[in-house]
N, C-alpha and C positions, 0 to 999 in steps of 0.2 A: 188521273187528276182529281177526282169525284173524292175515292180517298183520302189524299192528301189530305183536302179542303175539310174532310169531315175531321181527320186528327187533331188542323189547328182547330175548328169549330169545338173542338173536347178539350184543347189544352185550352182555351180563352177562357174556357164558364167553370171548370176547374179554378185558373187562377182567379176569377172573379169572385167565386165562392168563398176562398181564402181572404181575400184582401178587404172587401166590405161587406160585415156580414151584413145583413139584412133587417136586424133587430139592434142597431147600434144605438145608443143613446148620449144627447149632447152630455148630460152628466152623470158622471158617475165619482162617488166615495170611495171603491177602493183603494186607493193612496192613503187617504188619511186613517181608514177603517184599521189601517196595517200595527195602529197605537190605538186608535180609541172603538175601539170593538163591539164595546158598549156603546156605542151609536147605529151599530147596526140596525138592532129594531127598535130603539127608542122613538116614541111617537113622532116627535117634531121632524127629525131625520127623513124619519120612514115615510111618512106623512108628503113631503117636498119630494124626496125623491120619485116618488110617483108621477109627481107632476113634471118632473123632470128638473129638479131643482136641484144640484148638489152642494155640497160645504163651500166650494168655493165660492158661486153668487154671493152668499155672507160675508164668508170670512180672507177673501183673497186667494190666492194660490200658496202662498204662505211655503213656498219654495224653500227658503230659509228656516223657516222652522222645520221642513218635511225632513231636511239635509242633516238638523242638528242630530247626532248621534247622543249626545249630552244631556241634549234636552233644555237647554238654554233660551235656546230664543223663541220668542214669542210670537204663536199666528197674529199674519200680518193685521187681521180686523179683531178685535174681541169685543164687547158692550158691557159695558157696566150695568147695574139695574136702571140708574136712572133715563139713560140712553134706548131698553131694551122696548120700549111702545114703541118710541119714532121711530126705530129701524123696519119692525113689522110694519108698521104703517106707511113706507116706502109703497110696499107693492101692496098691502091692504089696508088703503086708504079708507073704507068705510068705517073702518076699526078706531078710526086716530082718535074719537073722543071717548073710548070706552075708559083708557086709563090717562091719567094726568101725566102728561110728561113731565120728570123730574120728580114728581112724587116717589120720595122712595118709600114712603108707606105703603101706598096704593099699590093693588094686585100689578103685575106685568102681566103680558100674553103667555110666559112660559110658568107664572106658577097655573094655569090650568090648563094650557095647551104642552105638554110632556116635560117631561125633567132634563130639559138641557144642558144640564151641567156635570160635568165629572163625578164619582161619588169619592174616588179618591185621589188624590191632586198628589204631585210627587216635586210638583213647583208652582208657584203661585204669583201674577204679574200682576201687575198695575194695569186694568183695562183700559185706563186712559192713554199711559202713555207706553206701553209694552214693556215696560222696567221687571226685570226681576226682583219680588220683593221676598219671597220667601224658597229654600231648598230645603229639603227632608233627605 
């Protein structure tokens, strides 16, 4: 019986070992990394995901966009400039009077904290309203 007992005791921590590793993390970018690659170690990315922050807190799950084969549809959240202070100011609020909101002259958080953005776009939407406005 001692046996036995020790087998399943090997088969449980076996399957435990597979099933939750031990270093999971709530977020993770590989879905999205799968097209934009270049966010791998781009600052701002890199940056968040350490803290355990991935694309989706921002930008939604954006399911729909993940699905397009095409390329068509637009992630669910995007920012325009003049949008892009108050969103960082959500969760770094110390920060909210560094840049004027709506100022689209004034610096954003992203022209000095990493280059958020695409460097080459193959479609181009309306951040306000997820419209397709331009195809290449």
């Amino acid at each position: 019986m001692g046996v036995r007992l020790a087998h399943i005791s090997a088969y449980v921590a076996v399957a435990a070992f597979f099933v939750a590793p031990a270093t999971a993390r709530a977020a993770g970018n590989d879905r999205c990394l799968v097209c934009h690659v270049n966010f791998k170690t781009e600052e701002l990315a890199a940056s968040h995901l350490k803290q355990d922050i991935g694309c989706e807190q921002c930008h939604g799950s954006s399911n729909a966009h993940c699905s397009d084969e095409d390329n068509v549809t637009a992630p669910d959240k995007m920012y325009p400039r003049s949008k892009i202070a108050a969103s960082c100011a959500e969760c770094h609020p110390k920060h909210k009077e560094s840049v004027p909101a709506g100022d689209m002259k004034a610096k954003v958080c992203t022209d000095c904290h990493g280059k958020h953005r695409l460097a080459v776009r193959t479609r181009v939407w309306d951040k306000e309203t997820g419209k397709l406005v331009k195809e290449n």
